[in-house]
C-alpha positions in Angstrom: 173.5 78.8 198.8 170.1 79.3 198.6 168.1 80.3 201.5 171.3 82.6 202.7 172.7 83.4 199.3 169.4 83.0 197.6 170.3 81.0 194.5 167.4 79.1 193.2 166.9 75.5 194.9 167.6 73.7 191.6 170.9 75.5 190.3 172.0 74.7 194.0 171.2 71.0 193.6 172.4 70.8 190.2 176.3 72.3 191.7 176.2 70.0 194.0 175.4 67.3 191.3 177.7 68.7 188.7 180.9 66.0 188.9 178.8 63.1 189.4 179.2 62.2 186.4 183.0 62.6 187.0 182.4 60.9 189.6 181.1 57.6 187.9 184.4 57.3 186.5 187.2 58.6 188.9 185.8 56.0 191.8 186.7 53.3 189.8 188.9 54.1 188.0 190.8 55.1 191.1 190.0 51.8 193.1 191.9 50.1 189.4 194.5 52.4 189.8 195.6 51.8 193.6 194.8 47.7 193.4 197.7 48.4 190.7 200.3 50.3 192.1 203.6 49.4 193.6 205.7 52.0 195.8 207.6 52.2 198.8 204.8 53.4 200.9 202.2 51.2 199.7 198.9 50.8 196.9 197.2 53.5 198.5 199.3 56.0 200.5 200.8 57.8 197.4 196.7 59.1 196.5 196.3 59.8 199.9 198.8 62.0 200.8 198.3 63.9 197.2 194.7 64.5 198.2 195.0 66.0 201.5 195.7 69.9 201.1 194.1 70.4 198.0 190.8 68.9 199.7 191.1 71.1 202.3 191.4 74.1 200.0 188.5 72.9 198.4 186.5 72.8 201.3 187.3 76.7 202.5 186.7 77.8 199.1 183.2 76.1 198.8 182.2 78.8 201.5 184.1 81.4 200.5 182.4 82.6 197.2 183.8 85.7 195.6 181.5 88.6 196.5 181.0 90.3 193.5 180.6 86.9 191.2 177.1 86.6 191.0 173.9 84.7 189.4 175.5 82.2 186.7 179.0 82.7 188.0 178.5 82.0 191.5 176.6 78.8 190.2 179.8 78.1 188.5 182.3 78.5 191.4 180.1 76.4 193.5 179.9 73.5 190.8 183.6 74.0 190.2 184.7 73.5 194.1 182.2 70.9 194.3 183.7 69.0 191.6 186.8 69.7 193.2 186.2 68.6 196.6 184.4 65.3 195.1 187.6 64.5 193.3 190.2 64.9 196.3 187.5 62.8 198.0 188.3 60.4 195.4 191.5 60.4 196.0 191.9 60.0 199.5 188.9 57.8 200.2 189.0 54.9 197.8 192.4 53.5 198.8 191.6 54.4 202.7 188.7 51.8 202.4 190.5 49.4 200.2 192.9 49.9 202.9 190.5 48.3 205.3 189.7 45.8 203.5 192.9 44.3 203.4 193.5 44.6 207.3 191.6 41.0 208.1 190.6 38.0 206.1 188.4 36.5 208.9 184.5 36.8 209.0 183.2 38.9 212.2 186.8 40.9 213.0 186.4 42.5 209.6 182.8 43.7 211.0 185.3 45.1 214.1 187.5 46.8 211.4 184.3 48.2 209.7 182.4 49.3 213.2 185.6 51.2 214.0 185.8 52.8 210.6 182.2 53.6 210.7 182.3 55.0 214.3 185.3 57.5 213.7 183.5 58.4 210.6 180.6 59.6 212.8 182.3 61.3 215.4 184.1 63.0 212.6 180.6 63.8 210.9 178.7 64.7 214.5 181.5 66.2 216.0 181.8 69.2 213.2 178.0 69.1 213.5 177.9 69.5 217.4 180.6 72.1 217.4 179.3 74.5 214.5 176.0 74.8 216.1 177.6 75.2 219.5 180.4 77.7 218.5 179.4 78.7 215.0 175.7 79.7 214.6 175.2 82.1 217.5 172.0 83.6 217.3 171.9 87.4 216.6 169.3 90.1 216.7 169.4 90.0 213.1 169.3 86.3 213.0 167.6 84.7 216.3 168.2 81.7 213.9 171.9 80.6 214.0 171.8 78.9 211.0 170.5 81.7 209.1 173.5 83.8 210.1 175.6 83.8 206.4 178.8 85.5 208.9 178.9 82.1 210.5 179.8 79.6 207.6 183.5 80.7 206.4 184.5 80.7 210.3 182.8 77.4 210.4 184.4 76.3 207.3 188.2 77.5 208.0 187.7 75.7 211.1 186.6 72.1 209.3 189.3 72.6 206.5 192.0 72.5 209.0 191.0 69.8 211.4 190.0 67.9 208.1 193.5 68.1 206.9 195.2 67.0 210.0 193.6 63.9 211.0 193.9 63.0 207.5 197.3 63.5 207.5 197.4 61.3 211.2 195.1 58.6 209.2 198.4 58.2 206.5 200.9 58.7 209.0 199.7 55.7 211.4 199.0 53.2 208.7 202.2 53.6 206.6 203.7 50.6 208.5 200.7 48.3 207.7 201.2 49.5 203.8 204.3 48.4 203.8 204.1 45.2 205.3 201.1 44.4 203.0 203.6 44.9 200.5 206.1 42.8 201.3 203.3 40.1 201.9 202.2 40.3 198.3 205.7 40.1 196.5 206.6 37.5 198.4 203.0 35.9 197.3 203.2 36.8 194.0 207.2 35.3 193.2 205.8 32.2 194.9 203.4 32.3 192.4 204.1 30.2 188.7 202.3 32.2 187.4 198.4 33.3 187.2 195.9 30.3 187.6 193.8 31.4 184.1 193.3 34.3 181.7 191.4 36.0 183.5 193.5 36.3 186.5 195.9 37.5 184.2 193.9 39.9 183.3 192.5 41.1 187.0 196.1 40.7 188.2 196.9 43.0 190.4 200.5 43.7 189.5 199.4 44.3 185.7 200.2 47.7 184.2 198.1 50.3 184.0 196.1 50.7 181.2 192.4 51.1 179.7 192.5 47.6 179.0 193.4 46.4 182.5 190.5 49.2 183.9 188.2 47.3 181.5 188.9 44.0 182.7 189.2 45.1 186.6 185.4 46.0 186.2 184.6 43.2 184.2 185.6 40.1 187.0 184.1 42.5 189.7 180.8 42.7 187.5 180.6 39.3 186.7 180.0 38.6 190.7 176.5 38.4 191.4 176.6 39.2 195.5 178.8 42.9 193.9 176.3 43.7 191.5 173.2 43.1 194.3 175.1 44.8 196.7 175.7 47.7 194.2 172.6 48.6 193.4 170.6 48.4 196.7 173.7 51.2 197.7 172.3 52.9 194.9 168.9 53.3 196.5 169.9 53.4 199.9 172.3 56.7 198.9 169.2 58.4 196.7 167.4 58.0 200.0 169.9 59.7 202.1 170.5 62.2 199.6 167.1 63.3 199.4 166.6 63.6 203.0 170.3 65.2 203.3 169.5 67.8 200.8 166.0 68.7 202.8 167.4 68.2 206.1 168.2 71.6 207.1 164.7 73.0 206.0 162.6 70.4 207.8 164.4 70.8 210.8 164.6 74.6 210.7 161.1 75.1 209.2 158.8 71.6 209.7 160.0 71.0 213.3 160.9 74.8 213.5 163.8 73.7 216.0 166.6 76.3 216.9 170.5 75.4 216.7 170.4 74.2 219.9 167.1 71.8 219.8 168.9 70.5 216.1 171.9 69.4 218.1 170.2 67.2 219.9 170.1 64.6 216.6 173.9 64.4 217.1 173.7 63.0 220.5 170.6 60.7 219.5 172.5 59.8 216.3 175.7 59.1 218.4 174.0 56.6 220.8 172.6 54.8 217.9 175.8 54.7 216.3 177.5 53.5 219.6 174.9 50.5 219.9 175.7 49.4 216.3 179.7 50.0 217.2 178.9 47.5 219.9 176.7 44.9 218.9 176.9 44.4 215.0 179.7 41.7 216.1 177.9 40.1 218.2 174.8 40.0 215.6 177.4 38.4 212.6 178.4 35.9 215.6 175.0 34.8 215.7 173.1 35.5 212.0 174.4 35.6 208.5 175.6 39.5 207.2 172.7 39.4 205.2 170.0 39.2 208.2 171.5 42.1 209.5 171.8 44.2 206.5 168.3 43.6 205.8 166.8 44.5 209.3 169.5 47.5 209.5 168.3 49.2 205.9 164.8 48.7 206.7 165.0 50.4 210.4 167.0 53.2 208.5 164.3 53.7 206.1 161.2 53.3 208.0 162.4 54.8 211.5 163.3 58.7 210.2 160.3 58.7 207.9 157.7 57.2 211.0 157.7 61.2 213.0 157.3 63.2 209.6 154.3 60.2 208.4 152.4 60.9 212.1 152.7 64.9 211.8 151.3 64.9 208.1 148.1 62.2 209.2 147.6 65.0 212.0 149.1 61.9 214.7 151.0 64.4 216.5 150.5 67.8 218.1 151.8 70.8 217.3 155.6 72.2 217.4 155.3 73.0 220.7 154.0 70.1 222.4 157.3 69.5 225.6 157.8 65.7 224.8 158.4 66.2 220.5 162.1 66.8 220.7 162.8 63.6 223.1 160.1 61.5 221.0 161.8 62.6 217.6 165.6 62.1 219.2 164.4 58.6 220.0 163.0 57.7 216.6 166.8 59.2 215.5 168.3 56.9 217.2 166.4 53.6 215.9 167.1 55.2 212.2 170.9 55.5 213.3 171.5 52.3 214.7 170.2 50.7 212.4 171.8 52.4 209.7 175.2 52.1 211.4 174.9 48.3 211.6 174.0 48.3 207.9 176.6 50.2 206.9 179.2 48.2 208.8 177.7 44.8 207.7 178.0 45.9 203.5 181.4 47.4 204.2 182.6 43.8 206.0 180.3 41.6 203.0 182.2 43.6 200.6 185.7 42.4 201.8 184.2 38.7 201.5 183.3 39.4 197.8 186.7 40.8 197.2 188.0 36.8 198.6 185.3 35.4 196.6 186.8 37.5 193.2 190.7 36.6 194.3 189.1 32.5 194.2 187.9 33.1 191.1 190.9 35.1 189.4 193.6 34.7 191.5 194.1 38.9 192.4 193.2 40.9 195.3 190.7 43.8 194.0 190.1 46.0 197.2 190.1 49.3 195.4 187.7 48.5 192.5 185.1 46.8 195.0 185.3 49.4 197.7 185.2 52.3 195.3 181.5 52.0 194.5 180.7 53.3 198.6 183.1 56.5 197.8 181.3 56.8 194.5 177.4 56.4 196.5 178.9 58.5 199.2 178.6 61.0 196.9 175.7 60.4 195.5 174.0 61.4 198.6 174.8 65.0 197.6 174.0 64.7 194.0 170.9 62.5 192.5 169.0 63.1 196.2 170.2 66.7 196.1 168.7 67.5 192.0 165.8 66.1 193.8 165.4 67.7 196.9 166.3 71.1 194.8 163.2 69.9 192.3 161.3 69.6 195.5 161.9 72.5 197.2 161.1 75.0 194.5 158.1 72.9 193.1 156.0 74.0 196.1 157.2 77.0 195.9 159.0 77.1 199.7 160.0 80.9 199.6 164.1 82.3 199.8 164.6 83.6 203.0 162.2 82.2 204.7 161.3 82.7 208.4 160.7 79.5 210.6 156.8 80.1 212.0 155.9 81.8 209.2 156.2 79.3 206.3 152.5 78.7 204.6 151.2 75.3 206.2 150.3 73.6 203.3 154.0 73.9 201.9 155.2 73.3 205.2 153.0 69.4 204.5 154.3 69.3 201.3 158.1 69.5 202.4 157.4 66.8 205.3 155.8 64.2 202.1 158.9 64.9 199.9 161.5 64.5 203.0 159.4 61.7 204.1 157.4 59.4 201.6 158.8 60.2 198.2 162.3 59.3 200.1 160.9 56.5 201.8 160.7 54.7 198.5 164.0 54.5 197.4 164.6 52.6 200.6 162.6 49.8 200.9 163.5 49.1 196.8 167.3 48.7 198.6 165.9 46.8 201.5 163.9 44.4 198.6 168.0 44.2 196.4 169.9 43.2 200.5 167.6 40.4 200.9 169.4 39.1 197.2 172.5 38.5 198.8 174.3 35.1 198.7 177.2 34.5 201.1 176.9 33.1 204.1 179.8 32.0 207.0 180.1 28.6 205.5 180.6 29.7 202.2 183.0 32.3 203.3 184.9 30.0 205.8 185.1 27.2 202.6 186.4 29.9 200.3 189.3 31.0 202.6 190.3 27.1 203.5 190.8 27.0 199.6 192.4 30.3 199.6 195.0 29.2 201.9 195.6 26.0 200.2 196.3 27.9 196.9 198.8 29.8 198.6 200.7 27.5 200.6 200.7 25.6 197.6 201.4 28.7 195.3 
């Protein structure tokens, strides 16, 4: 939207950010609303199968802008199918990771649960990425760079709608049987039940109607638990970070690094062996230290490793762009940043299903959906506070529309590597500072399912 459409940097960063405030509100909210539902096919199915074509929809028409709507009504149409794609997103994502959360109750296979999730969730991500600039962004006379080529994204998009939409529909086809047998589980739990332990597990009751009041009181006993909250707001840093760098990342690589399509790839495969380490040995790191160790060491590597290359260019550290080794040294800094952002990822999402056990102790009521909605809600946030930012960025030192890689003026070229670099760097060590905050460790966790059980069994 703006360097091929050429709508200013800001009113691009500002669509993006339009339904975040939405956004604060339909997470939750949503995560409430599945914890409480009760239908043949599950908590979460019914959301997820409602979401599915109108998010793919979304996605062709974010790329597909009317040609004659310009200036303020493009910027609309782009906010608006923002918006809407944020809120299908809801929809479809919230209950999916409340629906992992409920698949284990013991301490390291939920971190299997959560490396698999994480891994299809970057092959998903990497794979679109590898085969748009392989397929999509040829390189023309017009437009030696690929990416530049505005022909290339509704092909690209059209493509991504469709393979979005069906392995969303094979994600709710092959866990319908696992919804339903949670069901069962839980009424035959809750008739065992006399009746709820306190008044506030009547209010965080799971099987109480839907209502503003019951919303209200969801958030309230998730609130009240300290490791949430600490958890909550270091993903608050760690997503302005990503967004920041997310929104910039197409001009430093295009226009810092001055890679071609072909050169960029190359991150997906450095990305997807960092990744695959993390898929392989987080595990085997829970086995050995507490969540929290991990987390920590994972955050900081994915704050300080990306940022390292950009920090040596601007202190003159490394040569120029075409010195033969960058591209290997700068794919092997990716991978530090990715595998230790993968194992931090995968270590939150399997703490988180421990704080949902340590809410059902204290109120008697399983709360999935309300403590996994926060990562859809920061998930997000990636593409809205880091992307007002990055827009602010962009056009406060002036980086020019249309711009041709080589040609950018060097002393905006250093000011785009501090923003991508330092200024993001900052929001990432303030998370790494909120991890180290977090109390739960396998002992705790192992006492707090013995008494778990022993409520059940003795209902």
């Amino acid at each position: 939207y703006n360097q091929i459409l050429g709508m200013s940097a800001t009113l691009a960063g500002l669509a993006i950010s339009a339904g975040l405030i939405l956004d604060a509100f339909s997470d939750p909210v949503m995560g409430s609303l599945s914890d409480r539902t009760r239908s043949r096919i599950g908590r979460r199915h019914p959301y997820m199968l409602l979401s599915i074509i109108p998010l793919g929809l979304s996605i062709w028409g974010v790329y597909h802008p009317p040609e004659h709507w310009q200036g303020l009504w493009r910027f609309f149409w782009f906010a608006l199918l923002v918006i809407s794609v944020r809120t299908f997103i809801t929809l479809f994502a919230v209950p999916r990771l409340a629906l992992g959360g409920e698949l284990s109750s013991h301490y390291t296979e939920r971190t299997s649960v959560m490396s698999y999730n994480n891994l299809f969730g970057f092959i998903g991500g990497a794979g679109t990425a590898w085969i748009a600039l392989s397929y999509f962004f040829h390189a023309t006379p017009e437009h030696p760079n690929g990416m530049l080529n505005p022909d290339a994204y509704p092909a690209m998009a059209s493509a991504a709608a469709i393979v979005m939409v069906v392995f969303m529909l094979l994600c709710s086809w092959f866990t319908l049987d696992h919804a339903r047998a949670w069901m069962a589980r839980d009424e035959a739990r809750r008739q065992a039940q006399a009746g709820p332990a306190n008044d506030a597990a009547a209010a965080v009751g799971a099987h109480a109607r839907v209502s503003a009041g019951a919303f209200f009181s969801d958030m309230k006993g998730a609130f009240t638990n300290r490791n949430y909250v600490v958890l909550l707001i270091a993903f608050f840093f760690v997503s302005c970070m990503l967004g920041m760098r997310s929104g910039m990342n197409v001009y430093v690589q295009n226009f810092f690094w001055e890679f071609k399509p072909e050169q960029t790839r190359m991150y997906v495969l450095g990305s997807l062996v960092g990744y695959l380490t993390a898929f392989r040995f987080t595990r085997w790191l829970h086995e050995r230290f507490d969540k929290r160790n991990v987390i920590v060491a994972g955050a900081a590597a994915l704050a300080i490793f990306p940022a390292a290359p950009i920090i040596a260019r601007l202190l003159g550290w490394l040569p120029d762009n075409d010195w033969a080794p960058l591209l290997p040294l700068l794919v092997g800094w990716s991978i530090l940043g990715a595998g230790g952002g993968a194992a931090a990822n995968i270590s939150v999402m399997s703490a988180l299903a421990d704080v949902a056990d340590e809410n059902e102790l204290r109120f008697g009521a399983r709360q999935e959906g309300v403590i996994y909605a926060p990562r859809s809600f920061f998930a997000k946030v990636d593409d809205a506070i880091g992307h007002v930012i990055a827009g602010i960025a962009i056009d406060l030192i002036a980086f020019p529309v249309r711009a041709i890689p080589g040609q950018v003026d060097a002393d905006v070229s250093w000011k785009l590597g501090f923003a991508d670099a330092v200024v993001s760097l900052i929001p990432g060590l303030i998370a790494v500072c909120f991890y180290s905050m977090y109390r739960m460790d396998r002992g705790k966790h192992a006492a707090m399912q013995a008494e778990l059980e022993r409520r059940r069994a003795s209902g």
